[in-house]
N, C-alpha and C positions, 0 to 999 in steps of 0.2 A: 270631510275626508275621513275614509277610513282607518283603522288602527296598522293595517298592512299596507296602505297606501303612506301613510306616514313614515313607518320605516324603508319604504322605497325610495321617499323624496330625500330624509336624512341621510340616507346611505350615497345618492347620484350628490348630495352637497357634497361630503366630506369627498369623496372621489375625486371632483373637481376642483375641489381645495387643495387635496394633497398630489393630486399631478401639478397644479401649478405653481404649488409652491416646489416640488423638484425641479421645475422646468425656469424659475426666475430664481431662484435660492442658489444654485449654483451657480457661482461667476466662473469657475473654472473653463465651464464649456463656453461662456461669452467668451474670454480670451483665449481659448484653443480659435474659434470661429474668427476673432481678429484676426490672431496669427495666418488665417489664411489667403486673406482680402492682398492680392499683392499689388495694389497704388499705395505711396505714399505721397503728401506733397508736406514742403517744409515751410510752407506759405504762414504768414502772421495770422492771426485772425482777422487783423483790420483789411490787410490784402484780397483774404480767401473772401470776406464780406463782399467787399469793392467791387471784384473782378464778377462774384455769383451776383450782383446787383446788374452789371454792366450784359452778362450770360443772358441771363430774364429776359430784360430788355429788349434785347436784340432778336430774343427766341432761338437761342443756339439748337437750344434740347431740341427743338422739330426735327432734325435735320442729326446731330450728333448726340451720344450719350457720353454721360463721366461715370466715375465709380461701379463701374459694371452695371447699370442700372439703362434700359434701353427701355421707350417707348413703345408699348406693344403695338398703337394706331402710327407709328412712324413710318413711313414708305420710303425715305432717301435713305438708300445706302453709304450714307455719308461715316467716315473712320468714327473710334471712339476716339475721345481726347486725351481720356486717362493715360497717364505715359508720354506722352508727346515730348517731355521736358527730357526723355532721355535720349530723344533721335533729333531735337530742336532745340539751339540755346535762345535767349532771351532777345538778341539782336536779329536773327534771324524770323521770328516769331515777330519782330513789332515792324521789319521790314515787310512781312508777307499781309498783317493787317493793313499794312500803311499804302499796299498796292492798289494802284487803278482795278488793273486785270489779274487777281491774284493768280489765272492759272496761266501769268507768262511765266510766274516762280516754282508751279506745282500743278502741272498740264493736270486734268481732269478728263475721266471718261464717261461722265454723267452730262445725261441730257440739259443743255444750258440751262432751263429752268431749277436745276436743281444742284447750279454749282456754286462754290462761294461765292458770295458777293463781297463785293470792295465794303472795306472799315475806312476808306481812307477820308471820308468825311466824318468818322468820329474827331474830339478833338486830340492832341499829341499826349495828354494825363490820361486818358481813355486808352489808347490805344500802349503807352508805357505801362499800365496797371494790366489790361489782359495779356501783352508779352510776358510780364512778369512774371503775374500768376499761373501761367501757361507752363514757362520753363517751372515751376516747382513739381508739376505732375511729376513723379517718378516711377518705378516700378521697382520691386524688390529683386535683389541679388538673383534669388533662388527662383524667382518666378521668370528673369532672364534667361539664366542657369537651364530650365527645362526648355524654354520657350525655341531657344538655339538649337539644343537636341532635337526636340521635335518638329523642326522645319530641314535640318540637315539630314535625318534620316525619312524625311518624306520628300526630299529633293533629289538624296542617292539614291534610296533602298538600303543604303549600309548603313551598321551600325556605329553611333558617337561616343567616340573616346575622345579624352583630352589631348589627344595627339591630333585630331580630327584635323585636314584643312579647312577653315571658314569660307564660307560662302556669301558672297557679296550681295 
């Protein structure tokens, strides 16, 4: 190697050293970037474990995505799950796994091959652990907060104030 080819390859290191060390050295921008992600769930670990063992299994993700994260080879239109826990409580959720025909609880407009199928042959610890963990999905205040506005003002045309009347 040359003596200019050497200071070419020194110079592309250090470059690449010192962008990645700005790019992993700062945590600041890691938690600006959490702060953004608006699912929370308040699930245990041993819960969150259980329920994502039980998810696997069954192959939810074909079909649904969590934590904003969707299957690019996925073809069902099926909802995300993330959030579920703040339009579903934890009774309701282990009733609708627990169903024969889950869509006498939650009509579907998907082609039958691509509608829920019954949990109702998991056992009753199976199906009380994914309610459970279900209802912990949350969604953040603020990510509500916008989510209202921007369905109320693509439902009117007018603009959302807090005076606004909700829309059902």
């Amino acid at each position: 190697m040359r003596t200019g080819e050497k200071g070419i390859a020194v110079a592309m290191i250090l470059s690449v050293a010192i962008i990645a060390g700005l790019k992993f050295g700062n945590k600041e921008d890691v938690a600006e970037e959490e702060m953004d992600i608006p699912f929370v769930s308040n699930a245990s670990p041993e819960l969150a474990n259980k329920a994502g063992n039980i998810l696997r299994t069954l192959h939810c993700r074909e079909c649904h995505f969590i934590w904003g994260t969707r299957d690019l080879n996925q073809a069902v239109p099926a909802p995300a799950i993330d959030g579920v826990g703040e339009f579903r409580d934890e009774a309701w959720l282990f009733n609708y796994l627990s169903s024969e025909v889950p869509q006498d609880i939650l009509p579907s407009r998907l082609k039958p091959k691509y509608r829920m199928p019954s949990y109702a042959h998991l056992s009753v610890d199976e199906r009380q652990t994914l309610a459970k963990y279900l209802a912990t999905l949350k969604v953040k205040d603020w990510y509500l907060q916008d989510a209202t506005k921007k369905r109320y003002e693509k439902l009117t045309g007018n603009d959302y104030t807090d005076d606004s009347e909700p829309i059902p």
